[in-house]
N, C-alpha and C positions, 0 to 999 in steps of 0.2 A: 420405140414409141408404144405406147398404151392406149389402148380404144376403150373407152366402157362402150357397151349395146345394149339399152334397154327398148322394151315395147310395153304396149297395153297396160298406159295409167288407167286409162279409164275413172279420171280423178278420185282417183284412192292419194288425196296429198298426203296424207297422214303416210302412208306407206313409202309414198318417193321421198317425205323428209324424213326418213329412216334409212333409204338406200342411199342420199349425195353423199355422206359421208365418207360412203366406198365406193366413192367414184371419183373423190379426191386424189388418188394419183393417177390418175388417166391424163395423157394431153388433149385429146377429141372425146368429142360424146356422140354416137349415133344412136336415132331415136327411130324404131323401124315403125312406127304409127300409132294410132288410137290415143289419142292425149282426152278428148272428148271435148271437154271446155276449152277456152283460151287463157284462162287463168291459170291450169295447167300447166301451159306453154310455158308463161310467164314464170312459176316456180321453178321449172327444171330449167329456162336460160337464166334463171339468176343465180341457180345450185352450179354451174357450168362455171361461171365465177372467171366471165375472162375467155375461157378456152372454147375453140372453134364447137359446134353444135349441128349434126347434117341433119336433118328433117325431112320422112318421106310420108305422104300422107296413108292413113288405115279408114276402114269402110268406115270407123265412128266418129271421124273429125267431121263432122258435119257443118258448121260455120266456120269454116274456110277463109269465109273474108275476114272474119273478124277474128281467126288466129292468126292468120299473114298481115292484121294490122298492129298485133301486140308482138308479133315473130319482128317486126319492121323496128323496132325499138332497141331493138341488139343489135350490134354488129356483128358477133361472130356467129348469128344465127343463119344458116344456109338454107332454105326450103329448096327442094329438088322436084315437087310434084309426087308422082307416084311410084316414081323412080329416080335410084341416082348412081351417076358412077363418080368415082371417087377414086382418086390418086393418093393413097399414105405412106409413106415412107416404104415409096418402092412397090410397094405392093396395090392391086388392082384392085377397089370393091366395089360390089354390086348392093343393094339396099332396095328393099321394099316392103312392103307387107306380108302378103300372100303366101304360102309355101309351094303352091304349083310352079309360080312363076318364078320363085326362090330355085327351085329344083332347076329347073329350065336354064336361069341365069347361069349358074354355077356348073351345069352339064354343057355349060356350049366352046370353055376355051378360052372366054374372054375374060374372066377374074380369077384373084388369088383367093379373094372371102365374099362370101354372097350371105349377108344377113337381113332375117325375117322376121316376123310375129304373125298376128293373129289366133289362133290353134291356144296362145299361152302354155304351152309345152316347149320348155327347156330342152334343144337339141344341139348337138355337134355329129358332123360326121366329113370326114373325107370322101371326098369325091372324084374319081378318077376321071381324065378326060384327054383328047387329043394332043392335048400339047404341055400335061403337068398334072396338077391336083389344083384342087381347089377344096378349102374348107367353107361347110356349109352350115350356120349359125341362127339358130331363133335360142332367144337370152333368155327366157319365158317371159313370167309375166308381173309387173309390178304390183299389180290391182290386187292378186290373190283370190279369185275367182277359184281356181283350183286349189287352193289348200297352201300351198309355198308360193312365195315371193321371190325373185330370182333377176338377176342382172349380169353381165358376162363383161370380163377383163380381158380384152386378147392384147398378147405381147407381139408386137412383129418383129423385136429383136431375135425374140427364141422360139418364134410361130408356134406359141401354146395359147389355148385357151382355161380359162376358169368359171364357173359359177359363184357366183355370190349369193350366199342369204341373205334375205331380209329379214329380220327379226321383229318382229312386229306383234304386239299383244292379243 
């Protein structure tokens, strides 16, 4: 199976209709927060094209209601709140924004991938813990605030991860 894991549109569409394209062989999309609009929402569940979508909310989703009423319009959209745990093929994941709580998540045992944003820095790292490892994932950031645009492919067949460019003018 294939995850794509983006964060922090922060509606820059122009940028996410540059990244579906490499997110086209993914089966799942998780979106670790900050979409900011709900129209937003509505581009990346219609880029999803069918395929499951987990959604957890970031500090800048601010009308809530009225992206959980355009999130309400797809079916394979999942909103989790601020957190989510999530069963993929086999493997255990954690999902939120934060990276404190990201850190915490993934140190405690209870998942195999604990992915984040916020920060919009592009991270992996292995994390060692009481009962395995766990990889620990912020995809960066779609918006481009910092300079690159960045989305992440993890395979759970071959437990690798990748970054993605966005190319963007």
């Amino acid at each position: 199976m294939i995850i794509a894991v983006c964060s922090d549109i922060h509606d820059n569409i122009w940028a996410l209709e540059r990244a579906l394209p490499g997110m086209a062989e993914a089966d799942v999309l998780m979106f670790c927060g900050d979409f900011c609009a709900p129209f937003t929402l509505v581009q990346l569940a219609e880029g999803a094209a069918g395929r499951p979508l987990h959604i957890v909310w970031g500090n800048n989703d601010g009308d809530r209601r009225l992206l959980t009423q355009q999130a309400q319009r797809f079916e394979q959209i999942v909103l989790h709140g601020d957190t989510a745990q999530i069963e993929l093929a086999g493997l255990r994941v954690g999902v939120n924004h934060y990276p404190d709580i990201a850190l915490g998540l993934a140190d405690s045992g209870q998942f195999d991938l604990v992915c984040y944003g916020h920060d919009h820095v592009a991270h992996v790292e292995h994390r060692t813990h009481h009962s395995g490892s766990c990889l620990l994932l912020n995809p960066g950031e779609i918006m481009g605030r910092l300079g690159s645009r960045t989305f992440c492919l993890v395979d759970t067949a071959t437990s690798t991860s990748r970054f993605v460019a966005v190319d963007c003018p």
